[in-house]
KOLGU-191662 format. One record per residue: residue number from 1; x, y, z of N, C-alpha, C in turn. Coordinates in nm, 3 decimals. Layout:
BEGIN
ATOM    k       nu       nv       nw      cau      cav      caw       cu       cv       cw
ATOM  NUM        X        Y        Z        X        Y        Z        X        Y        Z
...
END
This chain:
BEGIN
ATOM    k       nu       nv       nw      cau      cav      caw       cu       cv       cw
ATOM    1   -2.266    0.355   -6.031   -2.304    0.469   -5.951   -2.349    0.417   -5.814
ATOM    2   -2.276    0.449   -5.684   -2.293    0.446   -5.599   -2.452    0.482   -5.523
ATOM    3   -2.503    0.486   -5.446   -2.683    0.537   -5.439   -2.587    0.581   -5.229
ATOM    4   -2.661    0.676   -5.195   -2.680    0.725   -5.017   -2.739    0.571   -5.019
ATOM    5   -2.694    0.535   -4.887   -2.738    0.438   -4.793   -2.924    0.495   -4.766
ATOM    6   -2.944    0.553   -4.784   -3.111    0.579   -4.736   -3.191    0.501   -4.884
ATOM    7   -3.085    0.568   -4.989   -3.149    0.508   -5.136   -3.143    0.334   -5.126
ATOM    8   -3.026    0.293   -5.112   -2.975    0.166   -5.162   -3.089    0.062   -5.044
ATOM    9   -3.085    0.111   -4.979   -3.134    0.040   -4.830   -3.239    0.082   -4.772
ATOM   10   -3.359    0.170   -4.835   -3.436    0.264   -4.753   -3.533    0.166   -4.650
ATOM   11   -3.528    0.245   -4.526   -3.624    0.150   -4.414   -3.746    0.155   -4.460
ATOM   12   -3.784    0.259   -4.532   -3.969    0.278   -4.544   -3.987    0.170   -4.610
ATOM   13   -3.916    0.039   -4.682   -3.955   -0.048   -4.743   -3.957   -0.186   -4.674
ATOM   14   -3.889   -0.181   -4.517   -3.910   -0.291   -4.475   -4.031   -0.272   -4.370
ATOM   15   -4.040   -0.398   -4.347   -4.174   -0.362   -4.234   -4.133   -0.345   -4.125
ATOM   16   -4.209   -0.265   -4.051   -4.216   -0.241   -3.942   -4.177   -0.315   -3.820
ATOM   17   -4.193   -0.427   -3.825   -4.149   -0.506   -3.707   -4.031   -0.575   -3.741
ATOM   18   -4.004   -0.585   -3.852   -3.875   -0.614   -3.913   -3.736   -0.543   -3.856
ATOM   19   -3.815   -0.397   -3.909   -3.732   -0.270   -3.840   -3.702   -0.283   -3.724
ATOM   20   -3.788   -0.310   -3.600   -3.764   -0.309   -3.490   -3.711   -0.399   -3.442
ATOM   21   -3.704   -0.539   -3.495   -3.607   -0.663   -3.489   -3.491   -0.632   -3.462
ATOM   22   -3.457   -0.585   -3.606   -3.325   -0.542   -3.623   -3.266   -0.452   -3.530
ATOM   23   -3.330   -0.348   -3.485   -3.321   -0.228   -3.414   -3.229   -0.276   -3.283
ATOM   24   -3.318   -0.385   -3.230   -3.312   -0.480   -3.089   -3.202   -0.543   -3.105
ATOM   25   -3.200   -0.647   -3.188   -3.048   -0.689   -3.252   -2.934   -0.638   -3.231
ATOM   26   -2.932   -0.546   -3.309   -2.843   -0.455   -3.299   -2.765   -0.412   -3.143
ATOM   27   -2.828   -0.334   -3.049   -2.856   -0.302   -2.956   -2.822   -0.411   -2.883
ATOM   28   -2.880   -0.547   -2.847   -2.868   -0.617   -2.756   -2.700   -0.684   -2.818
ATOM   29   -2.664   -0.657   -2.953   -2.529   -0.718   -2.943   -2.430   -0.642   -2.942
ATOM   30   -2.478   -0.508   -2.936   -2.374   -0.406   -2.858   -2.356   -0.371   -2.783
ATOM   31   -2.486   -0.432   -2.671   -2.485   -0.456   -2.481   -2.387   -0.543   -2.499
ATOM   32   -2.409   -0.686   -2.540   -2.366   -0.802   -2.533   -2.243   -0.807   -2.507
ATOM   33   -2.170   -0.749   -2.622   -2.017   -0.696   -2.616   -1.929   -0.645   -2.524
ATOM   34   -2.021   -0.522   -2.504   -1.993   -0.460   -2.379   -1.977   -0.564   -2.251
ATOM   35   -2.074   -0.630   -2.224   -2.080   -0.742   -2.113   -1.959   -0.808   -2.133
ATOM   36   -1.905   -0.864   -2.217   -1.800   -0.974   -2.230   -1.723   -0.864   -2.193
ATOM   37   -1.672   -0.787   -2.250   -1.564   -0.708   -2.202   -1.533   -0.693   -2.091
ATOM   38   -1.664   -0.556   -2.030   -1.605   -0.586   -1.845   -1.608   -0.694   -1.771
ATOM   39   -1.667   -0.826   -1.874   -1.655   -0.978   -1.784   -1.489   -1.033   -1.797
ATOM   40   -1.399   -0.962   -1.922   -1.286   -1.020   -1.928   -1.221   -0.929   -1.832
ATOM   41   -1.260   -0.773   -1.789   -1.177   -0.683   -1.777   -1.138   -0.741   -1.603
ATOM   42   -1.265   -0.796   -1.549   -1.295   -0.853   -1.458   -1.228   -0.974   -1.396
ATOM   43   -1.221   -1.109   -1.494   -1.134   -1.216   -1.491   -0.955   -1.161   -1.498
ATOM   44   -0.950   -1.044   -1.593   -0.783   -1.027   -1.595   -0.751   -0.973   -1.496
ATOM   45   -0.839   -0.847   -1.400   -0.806   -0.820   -1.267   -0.798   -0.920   -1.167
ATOM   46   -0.872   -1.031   -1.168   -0.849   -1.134   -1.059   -0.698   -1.211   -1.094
ATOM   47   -0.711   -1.249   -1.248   -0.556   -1.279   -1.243   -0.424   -1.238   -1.205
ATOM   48   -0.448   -1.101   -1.261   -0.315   -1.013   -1.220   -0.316   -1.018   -1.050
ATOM   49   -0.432   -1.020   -0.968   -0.444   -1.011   -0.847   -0.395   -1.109   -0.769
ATOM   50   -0.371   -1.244   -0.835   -0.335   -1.387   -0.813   -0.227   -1.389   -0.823
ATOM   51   -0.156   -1.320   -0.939   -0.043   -1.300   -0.955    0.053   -1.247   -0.875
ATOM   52    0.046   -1.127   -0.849    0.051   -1.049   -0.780    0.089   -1.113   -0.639
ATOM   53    0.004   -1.161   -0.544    0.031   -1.282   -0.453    0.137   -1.389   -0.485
ATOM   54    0.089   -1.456   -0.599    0.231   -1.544   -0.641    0.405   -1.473   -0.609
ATOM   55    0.373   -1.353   -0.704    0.538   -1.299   -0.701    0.560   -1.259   -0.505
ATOM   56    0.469   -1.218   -0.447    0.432   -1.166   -0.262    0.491   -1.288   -0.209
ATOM   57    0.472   -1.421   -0.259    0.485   -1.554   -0.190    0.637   -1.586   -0.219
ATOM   58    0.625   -1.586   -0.349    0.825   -1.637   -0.434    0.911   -1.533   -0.385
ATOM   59    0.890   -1.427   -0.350    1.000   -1.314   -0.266    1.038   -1.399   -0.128
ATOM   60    0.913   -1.405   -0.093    0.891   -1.436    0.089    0.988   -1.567    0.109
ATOM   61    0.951   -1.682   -0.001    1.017   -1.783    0.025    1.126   -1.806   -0.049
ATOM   62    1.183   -1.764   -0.151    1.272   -1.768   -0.222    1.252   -1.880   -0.307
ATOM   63    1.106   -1.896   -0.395    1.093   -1.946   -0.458    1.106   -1.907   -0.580
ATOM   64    1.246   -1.957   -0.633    1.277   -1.905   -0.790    1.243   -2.000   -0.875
ATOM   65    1.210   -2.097   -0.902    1.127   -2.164   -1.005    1.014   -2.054   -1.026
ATOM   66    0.907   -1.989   -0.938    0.779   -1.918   -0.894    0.820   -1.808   -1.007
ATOM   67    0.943   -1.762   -0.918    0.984   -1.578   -1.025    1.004   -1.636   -1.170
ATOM   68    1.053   -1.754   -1.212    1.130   -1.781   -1.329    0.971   -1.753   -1.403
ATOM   69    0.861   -1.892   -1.374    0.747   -1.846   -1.428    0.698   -1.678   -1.495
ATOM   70    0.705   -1.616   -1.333    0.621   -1.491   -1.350    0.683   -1.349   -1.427
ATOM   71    0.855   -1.395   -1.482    0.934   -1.288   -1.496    0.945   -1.314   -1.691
ATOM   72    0.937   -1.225   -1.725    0.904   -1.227   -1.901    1.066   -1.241   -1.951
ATOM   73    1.129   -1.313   -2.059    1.226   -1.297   -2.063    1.298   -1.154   -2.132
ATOM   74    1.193   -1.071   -2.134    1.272   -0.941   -2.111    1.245   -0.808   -2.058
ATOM   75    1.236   -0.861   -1.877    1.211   -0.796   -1.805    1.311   -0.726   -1.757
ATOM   76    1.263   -0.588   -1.733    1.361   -0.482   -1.680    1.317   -0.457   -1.558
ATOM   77    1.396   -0.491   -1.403    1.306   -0.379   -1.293    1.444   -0.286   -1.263
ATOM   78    1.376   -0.207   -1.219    1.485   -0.057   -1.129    1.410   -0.082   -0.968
ATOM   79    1.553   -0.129   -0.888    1.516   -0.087   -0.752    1.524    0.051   -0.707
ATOM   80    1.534    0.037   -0.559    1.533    0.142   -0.501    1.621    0.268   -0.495
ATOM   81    1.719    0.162   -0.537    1.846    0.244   -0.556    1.875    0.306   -0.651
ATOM   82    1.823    0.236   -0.754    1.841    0.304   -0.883    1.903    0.183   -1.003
ATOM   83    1.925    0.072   -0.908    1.964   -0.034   -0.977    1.859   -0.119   -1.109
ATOM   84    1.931   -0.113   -1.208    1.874   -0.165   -1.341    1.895   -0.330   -1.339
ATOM   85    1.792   -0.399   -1.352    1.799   -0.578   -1.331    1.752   -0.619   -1.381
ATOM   86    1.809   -0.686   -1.536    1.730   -0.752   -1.649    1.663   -0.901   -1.516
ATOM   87    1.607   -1.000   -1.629    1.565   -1.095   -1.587    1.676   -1.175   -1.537
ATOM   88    1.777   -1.240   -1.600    1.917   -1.268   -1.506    1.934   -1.238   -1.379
ATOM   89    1.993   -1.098   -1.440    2.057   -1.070   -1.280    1.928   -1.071   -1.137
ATOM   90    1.803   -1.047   -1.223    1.700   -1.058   -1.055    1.701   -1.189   -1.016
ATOM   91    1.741   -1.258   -1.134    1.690   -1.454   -1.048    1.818   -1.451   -0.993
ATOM   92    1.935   -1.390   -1.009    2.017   -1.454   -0.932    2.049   -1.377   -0.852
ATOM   93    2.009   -1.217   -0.836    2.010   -1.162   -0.663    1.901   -1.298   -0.559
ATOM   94    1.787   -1.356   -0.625    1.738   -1.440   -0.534    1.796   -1.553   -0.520
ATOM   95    1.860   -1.570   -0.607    1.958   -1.716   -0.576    2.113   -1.703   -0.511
ATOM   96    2.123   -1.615   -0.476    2.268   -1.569   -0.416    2.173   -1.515   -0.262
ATOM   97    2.082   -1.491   -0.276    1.992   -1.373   -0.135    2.079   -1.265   -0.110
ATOM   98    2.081   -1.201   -0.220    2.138   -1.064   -0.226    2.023   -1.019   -0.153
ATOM   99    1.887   -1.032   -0.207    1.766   -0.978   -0.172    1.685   -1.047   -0.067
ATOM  100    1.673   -1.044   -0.018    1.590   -1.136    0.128    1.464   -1.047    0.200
ATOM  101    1.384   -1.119    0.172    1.245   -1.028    0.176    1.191   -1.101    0.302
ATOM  102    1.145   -1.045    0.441    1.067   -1.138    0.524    0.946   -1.069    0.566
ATOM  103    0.922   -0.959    0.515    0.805   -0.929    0.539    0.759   -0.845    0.393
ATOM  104    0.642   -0.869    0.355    0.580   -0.801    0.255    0.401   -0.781    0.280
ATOM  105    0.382   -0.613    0.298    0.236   -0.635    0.338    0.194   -0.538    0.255
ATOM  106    0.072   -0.596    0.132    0.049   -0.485    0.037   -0.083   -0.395    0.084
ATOM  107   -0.058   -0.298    0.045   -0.215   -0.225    0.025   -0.242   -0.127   -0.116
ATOM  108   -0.339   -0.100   -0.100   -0.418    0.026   -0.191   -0.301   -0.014   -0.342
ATOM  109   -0.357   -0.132   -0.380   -0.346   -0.176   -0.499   -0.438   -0.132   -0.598
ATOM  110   -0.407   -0.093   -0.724   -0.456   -0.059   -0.839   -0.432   -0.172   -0.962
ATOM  111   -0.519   -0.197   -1.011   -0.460   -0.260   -1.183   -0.542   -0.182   -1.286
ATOM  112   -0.440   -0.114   -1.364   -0.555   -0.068   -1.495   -0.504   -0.158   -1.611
ATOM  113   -0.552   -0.175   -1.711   -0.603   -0.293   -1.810   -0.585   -0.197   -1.951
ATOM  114   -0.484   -0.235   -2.018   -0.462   -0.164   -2.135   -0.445   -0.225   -2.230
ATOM  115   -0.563   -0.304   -2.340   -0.519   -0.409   -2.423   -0.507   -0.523   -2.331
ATOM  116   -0.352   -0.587   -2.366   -0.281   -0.686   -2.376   -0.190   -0.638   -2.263
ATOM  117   -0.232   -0.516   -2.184   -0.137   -0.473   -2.072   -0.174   -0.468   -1.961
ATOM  118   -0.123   -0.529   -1.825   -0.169   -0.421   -1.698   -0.114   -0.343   -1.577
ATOM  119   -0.111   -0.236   -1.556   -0.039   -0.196   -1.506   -0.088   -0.167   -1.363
ATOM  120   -0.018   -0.199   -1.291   -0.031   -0.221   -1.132    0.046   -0.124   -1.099
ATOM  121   -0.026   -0.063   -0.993    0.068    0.055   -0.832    0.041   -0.041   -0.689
ATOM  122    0.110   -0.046   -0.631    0.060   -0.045   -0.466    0.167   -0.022   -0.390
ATOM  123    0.121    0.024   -0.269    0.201    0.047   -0.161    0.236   -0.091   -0.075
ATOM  124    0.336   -0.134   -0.055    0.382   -0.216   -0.041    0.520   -0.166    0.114
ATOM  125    0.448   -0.233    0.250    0.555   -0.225    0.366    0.646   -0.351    0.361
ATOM  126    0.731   -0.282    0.357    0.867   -0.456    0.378    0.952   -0.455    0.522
ATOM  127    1.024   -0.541    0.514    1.124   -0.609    0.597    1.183   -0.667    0.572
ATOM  128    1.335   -0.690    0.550    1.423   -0.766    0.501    1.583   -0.695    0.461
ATOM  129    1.635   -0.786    0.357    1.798   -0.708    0.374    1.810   -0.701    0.201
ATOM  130    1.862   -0.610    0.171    1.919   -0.577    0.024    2.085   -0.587    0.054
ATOM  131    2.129   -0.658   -0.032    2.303   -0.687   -0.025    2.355   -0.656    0.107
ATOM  132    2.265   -0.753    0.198    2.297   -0.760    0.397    2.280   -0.618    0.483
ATOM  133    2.192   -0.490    0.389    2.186   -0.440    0.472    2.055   -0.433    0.495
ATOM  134    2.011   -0.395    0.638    1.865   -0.366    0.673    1.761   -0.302    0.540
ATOM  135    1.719   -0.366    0.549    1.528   -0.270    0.426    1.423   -0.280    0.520
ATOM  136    1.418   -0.181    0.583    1.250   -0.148    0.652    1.213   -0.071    0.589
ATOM  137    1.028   -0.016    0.538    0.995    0.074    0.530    0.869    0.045    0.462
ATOM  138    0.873    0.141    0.383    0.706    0.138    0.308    0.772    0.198    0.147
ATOM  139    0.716    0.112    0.064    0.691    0.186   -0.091    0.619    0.154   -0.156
ATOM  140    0.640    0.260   -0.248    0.560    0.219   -0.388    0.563    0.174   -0.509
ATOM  141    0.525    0.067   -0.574    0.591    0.004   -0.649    0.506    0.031   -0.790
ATOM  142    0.581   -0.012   -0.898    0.485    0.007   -1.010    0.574   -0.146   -1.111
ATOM  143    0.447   -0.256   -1.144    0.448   -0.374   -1.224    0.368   -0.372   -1.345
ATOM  144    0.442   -0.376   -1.422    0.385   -0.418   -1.555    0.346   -0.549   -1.623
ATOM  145    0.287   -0.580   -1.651    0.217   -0.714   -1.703    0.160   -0.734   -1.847
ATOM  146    0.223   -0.830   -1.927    0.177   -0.849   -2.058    0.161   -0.936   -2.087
ATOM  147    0.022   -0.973   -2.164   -0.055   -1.092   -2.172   -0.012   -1.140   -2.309
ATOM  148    0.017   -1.255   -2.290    0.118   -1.364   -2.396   -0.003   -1.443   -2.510
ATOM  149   -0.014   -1.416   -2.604   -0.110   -1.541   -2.699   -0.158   -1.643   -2.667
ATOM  150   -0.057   -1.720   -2.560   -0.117   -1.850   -2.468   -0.169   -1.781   -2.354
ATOM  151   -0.238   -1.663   -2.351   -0.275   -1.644   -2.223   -0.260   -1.613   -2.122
ATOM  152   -0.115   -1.607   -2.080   -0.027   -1.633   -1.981    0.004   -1.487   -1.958
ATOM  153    0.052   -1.421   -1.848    0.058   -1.280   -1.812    0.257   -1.306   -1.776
ATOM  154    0.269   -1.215   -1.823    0.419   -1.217   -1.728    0.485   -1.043   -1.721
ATOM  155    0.580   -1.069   -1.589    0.612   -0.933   -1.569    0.727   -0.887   -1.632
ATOM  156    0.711   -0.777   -1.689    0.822   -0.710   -1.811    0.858   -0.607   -1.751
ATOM  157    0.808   -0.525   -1.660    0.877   -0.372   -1.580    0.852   -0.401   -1.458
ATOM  158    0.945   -0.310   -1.389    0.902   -0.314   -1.218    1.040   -0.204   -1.198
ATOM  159    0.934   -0.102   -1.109    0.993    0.030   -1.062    0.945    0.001   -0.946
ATOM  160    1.047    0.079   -0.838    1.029    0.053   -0.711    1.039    0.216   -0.634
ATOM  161    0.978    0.297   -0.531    1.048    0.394   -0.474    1.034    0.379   -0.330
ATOM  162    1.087    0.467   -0.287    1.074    0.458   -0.164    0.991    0.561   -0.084
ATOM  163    0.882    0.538   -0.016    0.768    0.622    0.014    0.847    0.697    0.159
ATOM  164    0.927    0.843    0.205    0.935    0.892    0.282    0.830    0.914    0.438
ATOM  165    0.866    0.884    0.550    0.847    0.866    0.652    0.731    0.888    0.714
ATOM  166    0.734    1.071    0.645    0.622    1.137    0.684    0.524    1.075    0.650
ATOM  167    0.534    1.071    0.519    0.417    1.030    0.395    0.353    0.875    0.389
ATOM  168    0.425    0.817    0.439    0.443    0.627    0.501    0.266    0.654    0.595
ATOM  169    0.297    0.740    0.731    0.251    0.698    0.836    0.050    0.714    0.798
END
């Protein structure tokens, strides 16, 4: 026969400061928790933020060793166009310079933190050529990021649009 938790365990039998031990205990290791958390939620935003720069830098210079790192091997992005680009075909628009990026200036970046996920927005102004023709403008991009057992973050989505003129300035 089972007994209520008040029966099996009743407090009126421990002492008093016992009680309040515990009470504190309790409490300070469910602050505690809490602390580590927004201390990781904290460290994974600076990473992704590092990151983030990394892939800003490997566009700029056409450093594809950089993308090979940061690109998951089963990453999907959609450009602007509407174009679908597993992990392949993006390393080798940068290795052919289908894509040629010479200016990239981000702002009003977001990362939200989901699990083992993070998902990034920012507005992002460029300069450069997509399959030799001119790319000026401003967009908005959206990167996905998933954190690997070793730790390691890599990018698995990437949507791109294009932020209209008005709405740019």
């Amino acid at each position: 026969m089972r007994l209520p938790l008040s029966r099996s365990f009743p407090s009126s039998r421990l002492p008093k400061g016992i009680a309040m031990a515990l009470m504190f205990l309790l409490v300070c290791g469910v602050a505690a928790g809490q602390g580590r958390h927004k201390e990781h939620k904290r460290d994974y935003k600076r990473e992704i933020e590092h990151l983030e720069e990394q892939w800003r830098t490997a566009q700029l210079t056409g450093d594809e060793p950089a993308m090979e790192r940061l690109l998951a091997d089963d990453y999907l992005g959609i450009s602007m166009s509407g174009q679908v680009n597993d992990r392949n075909q993006q390393l080798d628009r940068m290795r052919q310079r289908d894509l040629v990026l010479t200016r990239i200036d981000l702002s009003d970046m977001k990362i939200k933190l989901l699990g083992q996920v993070a998902i990034v927005t920012s507005l992002a102004k460029i300069e450069g050529t997509s399959d030799g023709a001119p790319m000026n403008g401003v967009y908005r991009y959206t990167r996905i990021y998933r954190r690997y057992p070793d730790g390691s973050w890599k990018v698995t989505n990437f949507e791109v649009t294009r932020v209209p003129q008005s709405r740019a300035d």
